[in-house]
MDAnalysis code that builds the backbone (N, CA, C; Angstrom):
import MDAnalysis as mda
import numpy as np

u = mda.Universe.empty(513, n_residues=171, atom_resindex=np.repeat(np.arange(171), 3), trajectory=True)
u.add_TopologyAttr("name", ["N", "CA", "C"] * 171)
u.add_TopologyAttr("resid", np.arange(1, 172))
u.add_TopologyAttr("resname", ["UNK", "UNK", "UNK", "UNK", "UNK", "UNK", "UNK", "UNK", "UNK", "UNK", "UNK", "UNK", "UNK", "UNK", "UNK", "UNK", "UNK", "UNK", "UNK", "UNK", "UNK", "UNK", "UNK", "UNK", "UNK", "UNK", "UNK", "UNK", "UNK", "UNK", "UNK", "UNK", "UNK", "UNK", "UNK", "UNK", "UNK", "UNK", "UNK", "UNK", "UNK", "UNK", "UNK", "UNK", "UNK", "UNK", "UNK", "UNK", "UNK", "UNK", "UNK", "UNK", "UNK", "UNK", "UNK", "UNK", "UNK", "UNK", "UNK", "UNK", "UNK", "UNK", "UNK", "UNK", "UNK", "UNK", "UNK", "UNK", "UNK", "UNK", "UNK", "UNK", "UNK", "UNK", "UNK", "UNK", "UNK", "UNK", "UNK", "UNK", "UNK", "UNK", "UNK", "UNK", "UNK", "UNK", "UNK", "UNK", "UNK", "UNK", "UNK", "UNK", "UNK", "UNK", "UNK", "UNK", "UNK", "UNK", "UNK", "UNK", "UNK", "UNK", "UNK", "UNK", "UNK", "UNK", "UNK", "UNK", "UNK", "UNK", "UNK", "UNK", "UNK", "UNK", "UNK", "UNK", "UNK", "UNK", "UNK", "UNK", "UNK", "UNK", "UNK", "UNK", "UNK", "UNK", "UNK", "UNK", "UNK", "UNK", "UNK", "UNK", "UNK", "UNK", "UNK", "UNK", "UNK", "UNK", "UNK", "UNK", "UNK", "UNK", "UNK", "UNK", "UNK", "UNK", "UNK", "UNK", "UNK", "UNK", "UNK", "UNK", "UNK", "UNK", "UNK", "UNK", "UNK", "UNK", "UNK", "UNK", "UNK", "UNK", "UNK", "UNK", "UNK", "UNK", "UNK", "UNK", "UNK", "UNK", "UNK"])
u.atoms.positions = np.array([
    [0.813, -1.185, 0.000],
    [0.000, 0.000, 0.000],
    [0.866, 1.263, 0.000],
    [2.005, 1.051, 0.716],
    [2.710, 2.515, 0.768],
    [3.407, 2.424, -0.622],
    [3.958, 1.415, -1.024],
    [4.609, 1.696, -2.239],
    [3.207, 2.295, -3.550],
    [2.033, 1.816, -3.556],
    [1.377, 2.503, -4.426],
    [1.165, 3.760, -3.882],
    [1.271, 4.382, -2.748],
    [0.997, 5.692, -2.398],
    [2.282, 6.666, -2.986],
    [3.371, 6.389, -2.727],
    [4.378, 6.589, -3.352],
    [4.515, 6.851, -4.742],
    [3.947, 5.730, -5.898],
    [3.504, 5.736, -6.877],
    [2.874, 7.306, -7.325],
    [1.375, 6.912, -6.721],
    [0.789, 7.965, -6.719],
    [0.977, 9.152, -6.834],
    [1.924, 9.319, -5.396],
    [2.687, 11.061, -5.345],
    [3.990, 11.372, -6.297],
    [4.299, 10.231, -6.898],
    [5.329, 10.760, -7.852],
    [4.438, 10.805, -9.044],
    [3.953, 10.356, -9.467],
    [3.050, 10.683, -10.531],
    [2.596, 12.123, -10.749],
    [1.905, 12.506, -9.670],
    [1.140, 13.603, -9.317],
    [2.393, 14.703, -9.236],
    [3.422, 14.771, -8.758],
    [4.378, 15.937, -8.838],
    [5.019, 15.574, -9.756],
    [5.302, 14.636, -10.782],
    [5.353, 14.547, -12.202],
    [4.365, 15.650, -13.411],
    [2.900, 15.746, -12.984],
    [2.106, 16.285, -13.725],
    [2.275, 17.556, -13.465],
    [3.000, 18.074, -11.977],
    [2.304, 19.157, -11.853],
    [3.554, 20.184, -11.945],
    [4.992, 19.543, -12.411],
    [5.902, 20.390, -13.291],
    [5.753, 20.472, -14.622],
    [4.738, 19.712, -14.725],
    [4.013, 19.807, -16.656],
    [3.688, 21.062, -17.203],
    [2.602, 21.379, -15.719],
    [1.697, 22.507, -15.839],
    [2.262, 23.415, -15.613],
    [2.582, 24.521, -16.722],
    [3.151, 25.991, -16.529],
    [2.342, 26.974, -16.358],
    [2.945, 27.927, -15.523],
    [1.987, 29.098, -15.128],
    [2.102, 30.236, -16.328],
    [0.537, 30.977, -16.520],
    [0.923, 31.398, -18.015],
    [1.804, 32.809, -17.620],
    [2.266, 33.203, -18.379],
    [3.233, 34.542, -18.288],
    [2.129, 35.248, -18.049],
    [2.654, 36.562, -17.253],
    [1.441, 37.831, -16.898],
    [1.658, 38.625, -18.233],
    [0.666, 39.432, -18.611],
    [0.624, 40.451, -19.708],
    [2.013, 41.832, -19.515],
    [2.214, 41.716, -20.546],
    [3.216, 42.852, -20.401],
    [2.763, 44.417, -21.157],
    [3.422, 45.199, -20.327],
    [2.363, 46.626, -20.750],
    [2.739, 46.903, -22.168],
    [2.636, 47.441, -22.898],
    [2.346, 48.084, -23.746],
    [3.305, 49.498, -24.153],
    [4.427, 48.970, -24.561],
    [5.493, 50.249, -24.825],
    [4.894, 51.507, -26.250],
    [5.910, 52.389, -26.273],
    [5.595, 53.230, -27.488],
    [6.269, 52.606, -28.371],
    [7.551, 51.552, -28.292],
    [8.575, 51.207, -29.756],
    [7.480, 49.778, -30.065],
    [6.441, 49.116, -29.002],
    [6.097, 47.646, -29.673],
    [5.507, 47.771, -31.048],
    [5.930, 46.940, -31.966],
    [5.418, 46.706, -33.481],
    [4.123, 45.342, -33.125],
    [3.498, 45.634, -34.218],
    [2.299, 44.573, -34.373],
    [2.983, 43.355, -35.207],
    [3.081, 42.501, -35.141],
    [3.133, 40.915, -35.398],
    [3.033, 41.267, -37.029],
    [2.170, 41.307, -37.658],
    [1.683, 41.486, -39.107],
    [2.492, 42.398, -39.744],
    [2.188, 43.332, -39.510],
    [2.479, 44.648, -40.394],
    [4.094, 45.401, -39.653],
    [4.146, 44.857, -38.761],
    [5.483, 45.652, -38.056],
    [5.571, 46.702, -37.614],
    [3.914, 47.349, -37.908],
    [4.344, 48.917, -37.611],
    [4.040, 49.357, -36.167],
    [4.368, 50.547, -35.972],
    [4.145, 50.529, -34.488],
    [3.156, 50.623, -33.979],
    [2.472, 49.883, -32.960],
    [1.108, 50.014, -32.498],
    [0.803, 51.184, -31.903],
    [1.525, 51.962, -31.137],
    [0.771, 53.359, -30.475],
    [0.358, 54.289, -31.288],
    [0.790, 54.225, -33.037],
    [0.184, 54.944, -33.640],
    [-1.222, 55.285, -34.289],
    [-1.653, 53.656, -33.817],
    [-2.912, 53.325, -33.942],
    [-3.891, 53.076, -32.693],
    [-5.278, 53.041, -33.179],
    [-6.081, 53.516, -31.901],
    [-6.630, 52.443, -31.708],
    [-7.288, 52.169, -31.005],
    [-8.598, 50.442, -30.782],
    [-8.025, 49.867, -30.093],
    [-8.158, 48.829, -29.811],
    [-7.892, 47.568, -28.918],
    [-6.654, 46.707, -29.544],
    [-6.121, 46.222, -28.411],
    [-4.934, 45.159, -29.196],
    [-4.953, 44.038, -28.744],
    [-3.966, 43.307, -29.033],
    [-3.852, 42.071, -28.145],
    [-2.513, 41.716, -28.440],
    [-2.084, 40.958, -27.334],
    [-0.746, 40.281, -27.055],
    [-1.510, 38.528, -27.318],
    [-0.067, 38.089, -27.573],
    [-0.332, 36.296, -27.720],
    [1.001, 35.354, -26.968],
    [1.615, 35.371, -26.237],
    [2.638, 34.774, -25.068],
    [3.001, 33.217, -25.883],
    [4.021, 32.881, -26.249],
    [4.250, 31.566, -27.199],
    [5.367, 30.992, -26.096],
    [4.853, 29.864, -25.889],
    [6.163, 28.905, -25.033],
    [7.397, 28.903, -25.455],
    [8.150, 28.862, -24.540],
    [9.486, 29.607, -25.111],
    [10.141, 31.093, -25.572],
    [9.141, 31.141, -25.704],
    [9.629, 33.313, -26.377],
    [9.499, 33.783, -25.082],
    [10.846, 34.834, -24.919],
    [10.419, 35.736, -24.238],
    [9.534, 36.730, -24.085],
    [9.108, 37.507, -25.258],
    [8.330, 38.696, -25.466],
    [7.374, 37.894, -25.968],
    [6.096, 38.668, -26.216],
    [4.683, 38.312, -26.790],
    [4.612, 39.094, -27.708],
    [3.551, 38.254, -28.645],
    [3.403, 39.114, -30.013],
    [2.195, 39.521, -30.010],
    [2.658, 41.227, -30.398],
    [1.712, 42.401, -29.997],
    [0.413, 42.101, -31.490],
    [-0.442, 42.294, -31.615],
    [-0.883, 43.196, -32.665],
    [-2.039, 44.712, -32.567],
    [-2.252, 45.062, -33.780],
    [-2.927, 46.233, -33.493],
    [-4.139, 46.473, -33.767],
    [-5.087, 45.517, -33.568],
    [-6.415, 45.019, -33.538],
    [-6.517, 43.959, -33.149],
    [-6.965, 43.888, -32.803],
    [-7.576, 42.105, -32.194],
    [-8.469, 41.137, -32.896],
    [-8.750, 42.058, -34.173],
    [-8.819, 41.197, -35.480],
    [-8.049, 40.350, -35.837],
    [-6.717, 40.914, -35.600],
    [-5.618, 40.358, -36.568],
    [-5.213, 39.208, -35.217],
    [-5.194, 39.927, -33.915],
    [-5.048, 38.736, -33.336],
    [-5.647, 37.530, -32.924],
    [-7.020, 37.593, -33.400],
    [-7.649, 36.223, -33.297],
    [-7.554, 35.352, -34.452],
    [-7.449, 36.188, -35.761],
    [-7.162, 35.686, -36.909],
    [-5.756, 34.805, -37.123],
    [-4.865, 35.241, -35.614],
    [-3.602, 34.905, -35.518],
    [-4.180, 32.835, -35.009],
    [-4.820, 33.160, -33.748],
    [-5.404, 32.081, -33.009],
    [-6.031, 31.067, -33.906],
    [-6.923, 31.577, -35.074],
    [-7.431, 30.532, -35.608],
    [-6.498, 29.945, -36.996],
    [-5.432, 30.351, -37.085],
    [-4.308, 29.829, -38.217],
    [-3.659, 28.223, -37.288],
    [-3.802, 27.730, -38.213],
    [-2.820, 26.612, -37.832],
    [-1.377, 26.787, -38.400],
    [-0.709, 27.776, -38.332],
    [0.443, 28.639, -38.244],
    [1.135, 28.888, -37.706],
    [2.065, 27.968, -36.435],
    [2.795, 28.960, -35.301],
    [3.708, 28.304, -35.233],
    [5.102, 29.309, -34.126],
    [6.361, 29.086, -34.156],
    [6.235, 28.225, -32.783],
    [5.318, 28.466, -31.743],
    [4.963, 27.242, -30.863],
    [3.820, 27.391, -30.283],
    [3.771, 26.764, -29.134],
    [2.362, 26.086, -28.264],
    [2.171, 27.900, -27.695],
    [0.695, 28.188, -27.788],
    [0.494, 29.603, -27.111],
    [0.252, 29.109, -25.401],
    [1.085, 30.256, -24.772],
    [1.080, 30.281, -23.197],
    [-0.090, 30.826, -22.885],
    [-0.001, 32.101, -23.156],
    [-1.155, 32.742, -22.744],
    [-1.778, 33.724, -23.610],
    [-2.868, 34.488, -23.726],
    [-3.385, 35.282, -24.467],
    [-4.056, 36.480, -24.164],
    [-3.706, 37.894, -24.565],
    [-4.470, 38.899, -23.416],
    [-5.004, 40.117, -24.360],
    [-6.057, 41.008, -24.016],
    [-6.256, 42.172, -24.892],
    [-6.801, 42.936, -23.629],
    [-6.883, 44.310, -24.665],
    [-6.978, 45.736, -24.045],
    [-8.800, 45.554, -23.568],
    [-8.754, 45.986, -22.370],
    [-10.147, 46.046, -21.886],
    [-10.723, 47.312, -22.396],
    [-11.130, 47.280, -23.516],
    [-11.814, 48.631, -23.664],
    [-12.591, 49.622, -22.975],
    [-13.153, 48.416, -21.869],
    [-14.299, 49.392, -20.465],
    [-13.545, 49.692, -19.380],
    [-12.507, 49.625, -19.608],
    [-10.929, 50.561, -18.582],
    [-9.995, 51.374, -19.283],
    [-10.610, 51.522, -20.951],
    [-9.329, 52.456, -21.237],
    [-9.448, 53.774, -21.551],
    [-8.390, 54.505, -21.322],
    [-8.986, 56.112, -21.571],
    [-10.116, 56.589, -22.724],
    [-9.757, 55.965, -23.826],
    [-10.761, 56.579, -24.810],
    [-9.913, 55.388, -26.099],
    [-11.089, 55.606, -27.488],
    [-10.056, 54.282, -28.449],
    [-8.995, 54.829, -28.520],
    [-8.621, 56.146, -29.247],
    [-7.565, 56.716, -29.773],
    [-6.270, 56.467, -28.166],
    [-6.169, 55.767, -27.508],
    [-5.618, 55.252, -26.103],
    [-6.145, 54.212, -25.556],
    [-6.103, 52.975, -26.323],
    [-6.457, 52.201, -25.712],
    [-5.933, 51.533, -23.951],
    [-5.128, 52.221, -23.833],
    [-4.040, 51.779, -22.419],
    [-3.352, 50.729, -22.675],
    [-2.380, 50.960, -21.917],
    [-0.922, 50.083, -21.573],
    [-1.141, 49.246, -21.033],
    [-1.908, 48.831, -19.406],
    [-1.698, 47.956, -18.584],
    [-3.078, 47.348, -18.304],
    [-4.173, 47.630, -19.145],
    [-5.441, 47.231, -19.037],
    [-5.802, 45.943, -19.139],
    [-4.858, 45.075, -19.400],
    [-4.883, 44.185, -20.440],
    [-5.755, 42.835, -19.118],
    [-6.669, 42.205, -19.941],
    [-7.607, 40.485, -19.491],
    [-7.609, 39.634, -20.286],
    [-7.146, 38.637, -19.649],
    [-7.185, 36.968, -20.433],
    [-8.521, 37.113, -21.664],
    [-7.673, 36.839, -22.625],
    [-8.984, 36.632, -23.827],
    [-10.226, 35.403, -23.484],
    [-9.224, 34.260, -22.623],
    [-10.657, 33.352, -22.706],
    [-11.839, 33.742, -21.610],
    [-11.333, 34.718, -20.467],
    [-12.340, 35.628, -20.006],
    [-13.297, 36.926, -20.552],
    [-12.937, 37.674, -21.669],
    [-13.948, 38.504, -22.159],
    [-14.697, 38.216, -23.070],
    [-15.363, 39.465, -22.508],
    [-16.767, 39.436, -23.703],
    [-15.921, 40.294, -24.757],
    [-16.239, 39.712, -25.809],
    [-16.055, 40.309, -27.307],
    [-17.575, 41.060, -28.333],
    [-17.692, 42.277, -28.522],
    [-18.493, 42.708, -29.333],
    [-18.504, 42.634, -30.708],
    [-18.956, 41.835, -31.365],
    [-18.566, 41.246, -32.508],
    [-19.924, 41.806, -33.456],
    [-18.921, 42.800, -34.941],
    [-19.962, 43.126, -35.516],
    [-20.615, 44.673, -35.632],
    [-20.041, 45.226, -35.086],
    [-19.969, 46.589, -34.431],
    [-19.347, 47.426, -35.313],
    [-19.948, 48.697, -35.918],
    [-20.020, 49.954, -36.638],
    [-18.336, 50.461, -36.607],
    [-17.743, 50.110, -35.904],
    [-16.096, 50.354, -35.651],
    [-14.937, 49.916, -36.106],
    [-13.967, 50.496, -36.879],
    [-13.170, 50.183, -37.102],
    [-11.658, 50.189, -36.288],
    [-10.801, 49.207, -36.580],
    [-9.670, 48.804, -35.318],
    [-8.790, 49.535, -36.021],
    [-7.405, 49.413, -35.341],
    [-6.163, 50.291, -35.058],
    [-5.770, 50.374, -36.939],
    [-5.949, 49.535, -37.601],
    [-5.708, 48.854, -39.020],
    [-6.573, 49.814, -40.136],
    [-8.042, 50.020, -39.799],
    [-8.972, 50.529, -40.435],
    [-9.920, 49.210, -40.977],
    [-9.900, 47.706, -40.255],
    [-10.890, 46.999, -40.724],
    [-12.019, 46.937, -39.577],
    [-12.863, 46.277, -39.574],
    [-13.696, 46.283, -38.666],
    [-13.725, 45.531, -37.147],
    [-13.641, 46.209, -36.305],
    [-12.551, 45.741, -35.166],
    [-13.761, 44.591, -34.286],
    [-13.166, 43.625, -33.654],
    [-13.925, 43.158, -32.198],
    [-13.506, 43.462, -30.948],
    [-14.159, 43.898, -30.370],
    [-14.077, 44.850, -29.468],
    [-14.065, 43.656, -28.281],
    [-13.203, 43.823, -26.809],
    [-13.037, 43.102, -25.802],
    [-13.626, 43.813, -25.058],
    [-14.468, 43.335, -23.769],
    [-14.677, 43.792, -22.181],
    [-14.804, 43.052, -21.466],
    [-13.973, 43.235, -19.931],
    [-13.875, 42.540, -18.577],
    [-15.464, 42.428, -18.252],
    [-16.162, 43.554, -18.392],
    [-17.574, 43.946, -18.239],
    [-18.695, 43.624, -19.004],
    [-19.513, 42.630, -19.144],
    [-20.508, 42.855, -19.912],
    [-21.501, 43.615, -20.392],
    [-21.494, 44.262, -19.195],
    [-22.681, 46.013, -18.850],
    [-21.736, 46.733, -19.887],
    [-20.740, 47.242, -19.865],
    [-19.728, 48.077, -20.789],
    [-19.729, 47.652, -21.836],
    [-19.784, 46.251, -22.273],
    [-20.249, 45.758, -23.815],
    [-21.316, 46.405, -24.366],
    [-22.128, 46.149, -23.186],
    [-23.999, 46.526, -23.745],
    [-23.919, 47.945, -24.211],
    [-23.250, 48.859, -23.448],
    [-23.248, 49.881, -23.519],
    [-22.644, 50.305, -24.550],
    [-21.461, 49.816, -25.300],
    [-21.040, 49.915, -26.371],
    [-21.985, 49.640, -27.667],
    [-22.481, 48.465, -27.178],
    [-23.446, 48.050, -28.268],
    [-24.613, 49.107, -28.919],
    [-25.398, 49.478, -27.628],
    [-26.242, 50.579, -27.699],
    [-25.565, 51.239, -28.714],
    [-24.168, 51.959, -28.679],
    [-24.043, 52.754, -29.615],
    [-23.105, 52.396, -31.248],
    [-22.640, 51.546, -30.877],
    [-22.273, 51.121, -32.756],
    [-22.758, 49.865, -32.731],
    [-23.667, 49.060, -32.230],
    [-24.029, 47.674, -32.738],
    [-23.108, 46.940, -32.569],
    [-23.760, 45.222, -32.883],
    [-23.234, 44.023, -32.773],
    [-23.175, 43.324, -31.848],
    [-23.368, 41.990, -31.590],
    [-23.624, 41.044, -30.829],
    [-22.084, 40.740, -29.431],
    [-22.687, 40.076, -28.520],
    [-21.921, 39.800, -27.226],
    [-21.515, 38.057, -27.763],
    [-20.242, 37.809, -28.207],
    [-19.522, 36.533, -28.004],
    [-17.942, 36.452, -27.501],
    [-18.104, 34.834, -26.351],
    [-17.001, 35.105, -25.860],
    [-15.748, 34.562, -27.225],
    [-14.940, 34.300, -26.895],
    [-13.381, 34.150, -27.371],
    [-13.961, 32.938, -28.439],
    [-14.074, 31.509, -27.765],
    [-14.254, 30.580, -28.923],
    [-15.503, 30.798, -29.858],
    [-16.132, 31.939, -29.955],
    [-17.437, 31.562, -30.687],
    [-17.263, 32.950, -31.843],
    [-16.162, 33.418, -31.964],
    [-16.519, 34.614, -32.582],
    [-15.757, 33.832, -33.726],
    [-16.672, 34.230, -34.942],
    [-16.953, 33.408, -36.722],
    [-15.432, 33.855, -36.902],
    [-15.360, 32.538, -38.001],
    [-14.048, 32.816, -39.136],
    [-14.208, 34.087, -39.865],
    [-15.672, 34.405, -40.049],
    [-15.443, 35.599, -41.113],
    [-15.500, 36.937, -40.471],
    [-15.336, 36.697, -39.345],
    [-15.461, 38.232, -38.639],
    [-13.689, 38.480, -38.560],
    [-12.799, 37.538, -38.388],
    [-11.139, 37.574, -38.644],
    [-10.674, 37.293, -39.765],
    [-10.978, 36.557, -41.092],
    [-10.645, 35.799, -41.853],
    [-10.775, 35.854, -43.057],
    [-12.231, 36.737, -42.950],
    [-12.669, 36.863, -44.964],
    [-11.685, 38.249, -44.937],
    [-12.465, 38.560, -46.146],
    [-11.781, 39.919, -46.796],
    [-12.039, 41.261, -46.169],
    [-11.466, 42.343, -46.341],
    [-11.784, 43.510, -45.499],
    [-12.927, 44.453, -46.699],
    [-14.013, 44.602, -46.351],
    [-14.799, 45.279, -46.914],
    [-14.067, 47.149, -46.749],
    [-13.312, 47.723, -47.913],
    [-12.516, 48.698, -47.532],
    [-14.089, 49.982, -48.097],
    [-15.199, 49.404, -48.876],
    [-16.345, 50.735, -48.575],
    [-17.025, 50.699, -47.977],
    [-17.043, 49.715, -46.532],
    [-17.986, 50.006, -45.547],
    [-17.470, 51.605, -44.676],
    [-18.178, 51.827, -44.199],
    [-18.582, 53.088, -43.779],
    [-18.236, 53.077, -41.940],
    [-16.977, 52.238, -41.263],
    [-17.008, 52.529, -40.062],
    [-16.641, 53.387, -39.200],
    [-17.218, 53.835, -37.999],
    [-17.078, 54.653, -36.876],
    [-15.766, 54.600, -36.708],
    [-15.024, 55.840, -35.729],
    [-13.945, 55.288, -34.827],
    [-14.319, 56.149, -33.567],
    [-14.908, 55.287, -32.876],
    [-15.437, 55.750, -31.584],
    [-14.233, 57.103, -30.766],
    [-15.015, 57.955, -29.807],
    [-14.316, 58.674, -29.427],
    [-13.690, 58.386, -28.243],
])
């Protein structure tokens, strides 16, 4: 009996150096470039997101969170993602500032998907909140539906960018 208990506990502290803790979000400098395009993100306004890859030190920024979910649903990568984070829009100063240190686990927010707004890029952005009330409230004013992280469509990241739609850039 003690030798299967033994068993047991090596097993179990076997699994549980498996499990890595995900990296915390890192703020948001003026030199970070977006993943895609390279260019610098503070020059652009909306929401972003970071993506944390096992092994890398730094996370890869981008400058919509279009581009970074579009990143998530590629079977494309240099490795296993650690962790994943974006700008809480219902904590940040205004779009044109989305903030530095605002940043919540993507598989925790609500995403406004669909919405009159265009992201840091000029395509049509999905918008993140810690808050669901702050979603709604967004919604009220440029439209589009409340989905979390796994449910928001291929074609809201993936099709083509409609460049004569007509979107907002919130104030």
């Amino acid at each position: 009996m003690k030798r299967l208990a033994l068993i047991a506990f090596v097993a179990l502290a076997a699994c549980k150096e498996e499990i890595a803790e995900a990296p915390d979000p890192v703020d948001l400098t003026p030199d970070a470039l977006s993943f895609f395009c390279q260019m610098n993100i503070a020059e652009h306004g909306g929401p972003k997101g970071q993506i944390h890859l096992e092994g890398y030190p730094t996370p890869l920024f981008f400058a919509q969170v279009r581009d970074m979910v579009a990143y998530l649903k590629s079977p494309e990568r240099d490795a296993p993602i650690a962790a994943v984070y974006v700008s809480d829009m219902g904590a940040a100063p205004n779009w044109q500032q989305p903030g530095v240190s605002n940043w919540i686990a993507a598989e925790g927010a609500t995403f406004v998907v669909g919405a009159n707004v265009a992201g840091g890029m000029g395509a049509r952005e999905v918008v993140p909140f810690a808050d669901p009330a702050a979603a709604e409230t967004f919604i009220g004013q440029y439209g589009g539906n409340l989905l979390p992280l796994s449910d928001i469509p291929d074609t809201e990241v993936l099709g083509p960018v409609d460049l004569d739609l007509k979107l907002e850039t919130p104030s």
